[in-house]
C-alpha positions in Angstrom: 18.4 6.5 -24.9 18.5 8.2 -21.7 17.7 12.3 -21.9 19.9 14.2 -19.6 16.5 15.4 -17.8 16.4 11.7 -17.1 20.1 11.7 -15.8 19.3 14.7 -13.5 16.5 12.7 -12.0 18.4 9.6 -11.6 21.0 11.5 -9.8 18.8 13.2 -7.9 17.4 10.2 -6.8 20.1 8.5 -6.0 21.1 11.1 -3.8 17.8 11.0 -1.6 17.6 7.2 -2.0 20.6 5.3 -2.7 19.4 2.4 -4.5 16.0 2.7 -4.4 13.0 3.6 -2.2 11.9 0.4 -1.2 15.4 -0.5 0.0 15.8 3.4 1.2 13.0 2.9 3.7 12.5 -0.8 4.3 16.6 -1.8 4.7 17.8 -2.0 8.6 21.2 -1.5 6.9 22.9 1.7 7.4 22.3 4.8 8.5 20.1 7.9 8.7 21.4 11.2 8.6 18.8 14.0 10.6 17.5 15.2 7.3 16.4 11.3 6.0 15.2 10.3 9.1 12.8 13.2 9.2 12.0 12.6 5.7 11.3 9.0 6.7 8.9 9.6 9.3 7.2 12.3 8.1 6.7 10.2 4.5 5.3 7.1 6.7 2.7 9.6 9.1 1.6 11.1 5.8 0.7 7.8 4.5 -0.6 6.4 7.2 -2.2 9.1 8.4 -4.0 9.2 4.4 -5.2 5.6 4.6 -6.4 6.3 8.1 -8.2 8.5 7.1 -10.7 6.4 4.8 -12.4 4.9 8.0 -11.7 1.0 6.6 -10.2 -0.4 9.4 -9.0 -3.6 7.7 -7.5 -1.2 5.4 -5.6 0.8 7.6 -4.4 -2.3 9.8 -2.5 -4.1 6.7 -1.1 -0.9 5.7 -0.1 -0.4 9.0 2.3 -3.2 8.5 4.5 -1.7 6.3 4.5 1.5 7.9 5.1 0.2 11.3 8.2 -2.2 9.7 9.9 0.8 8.1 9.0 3.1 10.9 11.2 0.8 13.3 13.9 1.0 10.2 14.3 4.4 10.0 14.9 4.9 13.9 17.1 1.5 14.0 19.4 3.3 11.2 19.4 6.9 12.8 19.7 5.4 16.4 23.0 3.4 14.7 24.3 7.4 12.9 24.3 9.0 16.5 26.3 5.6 17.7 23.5 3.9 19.6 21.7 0.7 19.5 18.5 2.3 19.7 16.7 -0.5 22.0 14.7 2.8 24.0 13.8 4.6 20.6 12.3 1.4 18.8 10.1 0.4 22.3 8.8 4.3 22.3 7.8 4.0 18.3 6.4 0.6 18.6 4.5 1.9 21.5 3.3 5.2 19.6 2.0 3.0 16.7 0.3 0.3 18.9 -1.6 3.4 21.1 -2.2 4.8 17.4 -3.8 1.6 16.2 -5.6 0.8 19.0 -7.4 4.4 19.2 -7.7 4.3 15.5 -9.9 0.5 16.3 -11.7 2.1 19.3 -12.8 5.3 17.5 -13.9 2.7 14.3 -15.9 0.9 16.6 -17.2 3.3 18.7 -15.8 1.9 22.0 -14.9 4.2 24.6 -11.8 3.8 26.0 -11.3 4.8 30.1 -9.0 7.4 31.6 -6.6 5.3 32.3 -5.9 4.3 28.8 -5.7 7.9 27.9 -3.2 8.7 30.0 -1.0 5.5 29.3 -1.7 7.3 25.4 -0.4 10.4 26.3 2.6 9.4 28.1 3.7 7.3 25.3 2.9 10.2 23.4 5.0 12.8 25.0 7.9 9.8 25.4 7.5 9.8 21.4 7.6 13.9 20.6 11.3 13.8 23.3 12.7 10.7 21.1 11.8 12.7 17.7 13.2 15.4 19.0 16.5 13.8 20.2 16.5 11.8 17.2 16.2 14.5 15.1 18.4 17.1 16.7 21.4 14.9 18.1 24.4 14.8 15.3 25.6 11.7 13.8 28.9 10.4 14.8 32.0 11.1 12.1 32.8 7.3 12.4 29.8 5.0 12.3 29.6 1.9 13.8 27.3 0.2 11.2 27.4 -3.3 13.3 25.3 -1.7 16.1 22.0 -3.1 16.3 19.0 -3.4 19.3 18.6 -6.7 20.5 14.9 -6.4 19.5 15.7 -6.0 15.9 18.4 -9.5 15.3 15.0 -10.8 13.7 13.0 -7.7 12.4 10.4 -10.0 11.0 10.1 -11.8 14.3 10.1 -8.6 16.2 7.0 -7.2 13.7 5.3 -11.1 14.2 5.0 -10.2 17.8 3.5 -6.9 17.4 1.3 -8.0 15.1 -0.1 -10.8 17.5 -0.1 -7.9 20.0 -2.2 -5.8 17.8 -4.6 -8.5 17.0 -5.1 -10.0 20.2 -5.9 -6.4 21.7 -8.6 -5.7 19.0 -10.4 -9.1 20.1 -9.8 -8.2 23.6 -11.4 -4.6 22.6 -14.0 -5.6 20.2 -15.1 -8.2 22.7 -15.6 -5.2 25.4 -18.0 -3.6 22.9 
């Protein structure tokens, strides 16, 4: 028999989540208002940032997966509230989290990277704080258009293949340097 503690949780969390987290965060249906979307990403950073953290780079590669998957979710979702298709947005993000991962490989292996690659890293860096920001701060639209979607994302396991062969092939490339 359910307490009513437990029926104020279960509401509760069916207000933040809908159905449930995993389809909360990993779905490309929907939409994002500001305050999920910024829930969203800071809940993935945290995570990331946690198993980063632990210096196993293996580790922190495979649970980079996930985290880059439901990263590109959340921003597909709030790109679709404020009535976009979000094809800019999800480039910038997939280009913060590749520049993440690869200093996150470099620092691991003690490769130094040159200038040049810093200041690619800190352009897509800046280019990712202005798309938070608009993200974040731009309202949603009263009437949705839920049938907006990027181009990139009509296969988001394809679109997450790619990067993945992206990621892979640049650590060979990188840990061949060394």
């Amino acid at each position: 028999m359910e307490t009513k503690q437990d029926k104020i949780i279960n509401k509760i969390n069916k207000f933040i989540w809908g159905e449930s987290p995993i389809s909360f965060y990993f779905s490309y249906k929907g939409t994002f208002n500001r305050l999920q979307f910024f829930g969203a990403i800071i809940t993935f950073c945290l995570l990331f940032n946690f198993v980063g953290v632990q210096g196993i780079f293996w580790l922190t590669f495979l649970f980079s997966v996930p985290v880059f998957y439901g990263m590109i979710a959340a921003v597909q979702k709030r790109s679709r509230d404020i009535g976009k298709k979000g094809t800019g947005f999800i480039l910038i993000y997939s280009l913060f989290l590749y520049c993440g991962n690869i200093m996150n490989f470099a620092e691991l292996q003690n490769i130094s990277l040159n200038i040049i690659c810093y200041k690619v890293m800190f352009v897509v860096m800046v280019a990712y704080l202005l798309s938070f920001i608009l993200l974040l701060f731009i309202r949603g639209k009263k009437e949705k258009d839920l049938s907006l979607t990027s181009p990139l994302l009509k296969s988001p396991i394809k679109y997450l293949s790619i990067w993945i062969g992206i990621f892979l092939l640049s650590y060979i490339g990188l840990w061949l340097m060394k």
